[in-house]
N, C-alpha and C positions, 0 to 999 in steps of 0.2 A: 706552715709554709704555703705561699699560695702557688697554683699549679700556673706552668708556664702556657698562653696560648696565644702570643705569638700575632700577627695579623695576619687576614687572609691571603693575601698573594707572595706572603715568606716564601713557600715552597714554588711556586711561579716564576720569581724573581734570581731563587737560587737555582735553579733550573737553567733559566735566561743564558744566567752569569755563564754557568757552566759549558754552555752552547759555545761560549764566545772563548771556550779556550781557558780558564780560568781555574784554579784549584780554590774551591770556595768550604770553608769551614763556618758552617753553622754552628753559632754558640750561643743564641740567644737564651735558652733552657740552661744557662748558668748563672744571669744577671748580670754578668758583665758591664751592662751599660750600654750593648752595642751587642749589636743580631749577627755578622758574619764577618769573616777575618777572607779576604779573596788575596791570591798569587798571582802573579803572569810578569815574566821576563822579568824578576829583578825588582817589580813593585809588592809591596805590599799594603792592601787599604781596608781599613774599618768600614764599618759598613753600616746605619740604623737604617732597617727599613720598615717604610709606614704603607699603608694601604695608600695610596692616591685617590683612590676613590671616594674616601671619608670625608666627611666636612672636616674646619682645618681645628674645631676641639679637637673630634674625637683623634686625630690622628697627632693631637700635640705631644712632643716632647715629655718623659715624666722625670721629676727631680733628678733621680739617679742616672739619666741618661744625658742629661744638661751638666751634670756634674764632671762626668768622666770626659762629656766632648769638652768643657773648658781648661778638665787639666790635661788631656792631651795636647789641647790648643796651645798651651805654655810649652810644650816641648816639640811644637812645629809639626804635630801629625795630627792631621786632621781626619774628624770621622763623616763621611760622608754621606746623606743623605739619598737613600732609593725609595721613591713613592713612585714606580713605571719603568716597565721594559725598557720604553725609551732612552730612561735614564743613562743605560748601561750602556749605551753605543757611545756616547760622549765619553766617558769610561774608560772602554777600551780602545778609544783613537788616541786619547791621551796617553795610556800605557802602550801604544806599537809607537808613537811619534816620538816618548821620550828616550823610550828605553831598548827600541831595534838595535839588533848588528848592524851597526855601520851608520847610526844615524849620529850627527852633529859631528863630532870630529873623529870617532873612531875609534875613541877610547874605551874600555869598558866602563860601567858604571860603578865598580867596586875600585877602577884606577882614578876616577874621578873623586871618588867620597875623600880619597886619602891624600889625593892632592888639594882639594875642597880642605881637611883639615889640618893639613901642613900649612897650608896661606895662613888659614885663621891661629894657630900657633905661633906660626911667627910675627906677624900683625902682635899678639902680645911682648914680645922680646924686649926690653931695654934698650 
């Protein structure tokens, strides 16, 4: 079995996350397919992260990690891509925008999923 190691700015990165408020689980040392699982308000998001700094071989995609993001991709979760700190700001504006108390109509977002799949339920009906 080969030894996990990870790219250089993994622990940086997960660091970063953690600054900004985030409950980040590091799983890359499993194969999963995907380096960290992060939390905040209500989201949940996968995580591959590559060095930025690498040219774009060394920091390409490898099979098994192409694989899990395309069948996740069939089930509407996507794993997103961190090569920079940067990254993470865009991140988590999207996760305070979507998912604050009180943003968009005022609903929770666990009132919203089940009204989300009531439409879609009945959309099926006869």
């Amino acid at each position: 079995m080969r030894r996990y190691r990870g790219d250089d700015n993994d622990d940086e990165i997960v660091q970063a996350w953690r600054k900004l408020g985030w409950c980040v689980k590091s799983v890359g040392q499993h194969a999963l397919g995907y380096d960290a699982i992060g939390l905040k308000q209500g989201r949940v998001v996968f995580a591959e992260i590559k060095d930025g700094n690498k040219s774009p071989s060394r920091r390409a995609m490898t099979a098994k990690e192409i694989a899990v993001r395309d069948e996740f991709a069939r089930f509407g979760v996507p794993i997103i891509l961190l090569e920079k700190i940067s990254d993470l700001a865009q991140l988590d504006r999207d996760a305070r925008r979507t998912f604050e108390p009180g943003a968009h109509d005022g609903r929770s977002y666990d009132d919203k999923q089940i009204d989300s799949r009531t439409a879609r339920a009945a959309d099926r009906l006869p």
